[in-house]
C-alpha positions in Angstrom: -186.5 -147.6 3.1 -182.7 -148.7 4.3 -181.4 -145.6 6.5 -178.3 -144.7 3.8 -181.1 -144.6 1.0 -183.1 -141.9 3.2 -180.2 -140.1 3.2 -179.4 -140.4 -0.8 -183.0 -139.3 -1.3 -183.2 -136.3 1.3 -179.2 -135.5 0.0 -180.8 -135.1 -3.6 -183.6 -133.1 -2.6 -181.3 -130.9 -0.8 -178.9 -130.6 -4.1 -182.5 -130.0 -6.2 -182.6 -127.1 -4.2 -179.7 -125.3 -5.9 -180.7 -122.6 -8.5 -177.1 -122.8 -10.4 -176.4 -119.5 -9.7 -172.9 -120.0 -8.7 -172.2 -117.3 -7.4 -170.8 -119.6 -4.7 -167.8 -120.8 -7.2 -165.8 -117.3 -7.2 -165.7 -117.3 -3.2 -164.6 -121.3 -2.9 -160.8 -121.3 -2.1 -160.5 -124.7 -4.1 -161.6 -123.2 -6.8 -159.4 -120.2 -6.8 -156.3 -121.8 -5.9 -157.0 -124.5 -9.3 -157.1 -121.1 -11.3 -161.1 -121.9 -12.2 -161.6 -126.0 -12.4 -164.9 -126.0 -11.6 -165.0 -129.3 -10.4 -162.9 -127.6 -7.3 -165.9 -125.5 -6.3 -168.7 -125.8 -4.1 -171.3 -125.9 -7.1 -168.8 -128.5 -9.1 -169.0 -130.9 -6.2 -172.6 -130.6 -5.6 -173.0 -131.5 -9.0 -170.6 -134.5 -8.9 -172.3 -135.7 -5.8 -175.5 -135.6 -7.3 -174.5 -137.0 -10.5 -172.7 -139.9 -8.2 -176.1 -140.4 -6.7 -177.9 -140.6 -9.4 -175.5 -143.3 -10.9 -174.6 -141.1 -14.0 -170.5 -141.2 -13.2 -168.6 -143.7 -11.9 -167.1 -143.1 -8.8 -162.9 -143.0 -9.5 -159.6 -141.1 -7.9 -160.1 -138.0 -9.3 -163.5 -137.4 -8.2 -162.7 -138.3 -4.5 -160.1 -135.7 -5.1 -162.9 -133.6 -5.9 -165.0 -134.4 -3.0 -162.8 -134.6 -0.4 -160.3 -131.3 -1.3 -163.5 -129.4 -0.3 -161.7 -126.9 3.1 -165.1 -126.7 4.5 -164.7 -122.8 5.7 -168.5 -122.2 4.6 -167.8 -119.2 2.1 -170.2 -121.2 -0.2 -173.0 -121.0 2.5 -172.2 -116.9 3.4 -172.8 -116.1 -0.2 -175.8 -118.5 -1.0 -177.0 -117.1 1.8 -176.7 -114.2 1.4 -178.2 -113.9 -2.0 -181.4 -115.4 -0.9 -180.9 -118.8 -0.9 -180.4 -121.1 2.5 -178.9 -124.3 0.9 -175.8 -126.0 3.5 -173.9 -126.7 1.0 -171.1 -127.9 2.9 -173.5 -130.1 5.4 -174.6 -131.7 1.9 -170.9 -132.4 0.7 -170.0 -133.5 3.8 -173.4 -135.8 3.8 -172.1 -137.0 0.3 -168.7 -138.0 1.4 -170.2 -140.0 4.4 -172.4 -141.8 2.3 -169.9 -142.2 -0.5 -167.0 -143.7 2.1 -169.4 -146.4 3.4 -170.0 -147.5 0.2 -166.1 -147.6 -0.5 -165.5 -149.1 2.7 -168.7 -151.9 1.9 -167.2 -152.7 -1.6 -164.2 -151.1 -2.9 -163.1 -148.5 -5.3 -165.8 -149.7 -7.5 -168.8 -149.2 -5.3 -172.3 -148.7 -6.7 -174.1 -146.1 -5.1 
């Protein structure tokens, strides 16, 4: 198995992992500052990384937007965490955006993943 494939399998694992709770979305700074587009949040960009993975969106602008407006400060983790649940979330976006920006930098905006 190529090395970036690993990586798309152990990423999706990783997001499987995630009971939808959201209690992660109120704390993300993204999302608050949006006034609630989930796609802003720490759960939202899970999901559009997983969805990207999976080849059900195609990847465009808006959801780099998405991927990349994510501030990194770990509020997501504290409260995952702390309701009983050890998922990195941002290790796994950031994982998704490296994998995501080879594949842009390989073949464009139009990269299949």
């Amino acid at each position: 198995m190529r090395d970036d494939q690993q990586i798309r399998t152990d990423l999706l694992k990783e997001i499987a992992k995630c009971r939808a709770c959201r209690f992660c979305v109120d704390v993300c700074p993204t999302y608050q500052a949006s006034e609630g587009v989930e796609s802003l949040s720490s759960y939202g960009r899970l999901q559009i990384t997983k969805y990207l993975l999976n080849g059900m969106l195609a990847f465009d602008d808006p959801l780099t937007y998405c991927l990349y407006s994510c501030l990194q400060c770990r509020r997501c983790e504290r409260m995952c965490h702390s309701k009983g649940q050890a998922i990195d979330i941002c290790a796994l976006i950031q994982a998704g955006r490296e994998l995501l920006s080879a594949r842009l930098a390989e073949g464009g905006s139009h990269a299949a993943l």
